[in-house]
C-alpha positions, 0 to 999 in steps of 0.5 A, spaced: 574 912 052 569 917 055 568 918 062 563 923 066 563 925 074 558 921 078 553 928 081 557 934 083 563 931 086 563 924 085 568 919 081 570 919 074 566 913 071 566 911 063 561 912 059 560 904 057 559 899 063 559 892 064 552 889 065 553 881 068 545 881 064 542 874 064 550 871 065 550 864 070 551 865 076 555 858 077 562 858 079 568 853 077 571 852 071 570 854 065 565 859 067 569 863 073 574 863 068 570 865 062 567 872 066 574 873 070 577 874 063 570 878 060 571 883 066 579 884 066 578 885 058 573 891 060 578 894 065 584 894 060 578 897 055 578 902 060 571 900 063 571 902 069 564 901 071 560 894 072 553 893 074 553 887 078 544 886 080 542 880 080 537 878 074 530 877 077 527 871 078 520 867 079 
């Protein structure tokens, strides 16, 4: 994984985010369990920058 400095001093990030895009926002099993798998799998790949915004809405 690669990874830069956020601004002059900032913190050391990965180059590949995680985005959470057009992913449901509801909870319970199986879907809670589905993301909380998704982003332990992106840490243990050395992901260590996620985009949570929400996806906009009409």
């Amino acid at each position: 994984m690669k990874y830069r400095l956020l601004g002059k001093n900032g913190p050391r990030v990965s180059t590949i985010s995680m985005g959470r895009g057009a992913q449901p926002i509801r909870f319970g099993v199986p879907l809670e369990q589905d993301f909380n798998a998704a982003v332990r799998r992106a840490y243990e790949l050395g992901i260590a920058r996620a985009d949570r915004a929400m996806a906009p809405t009409r």
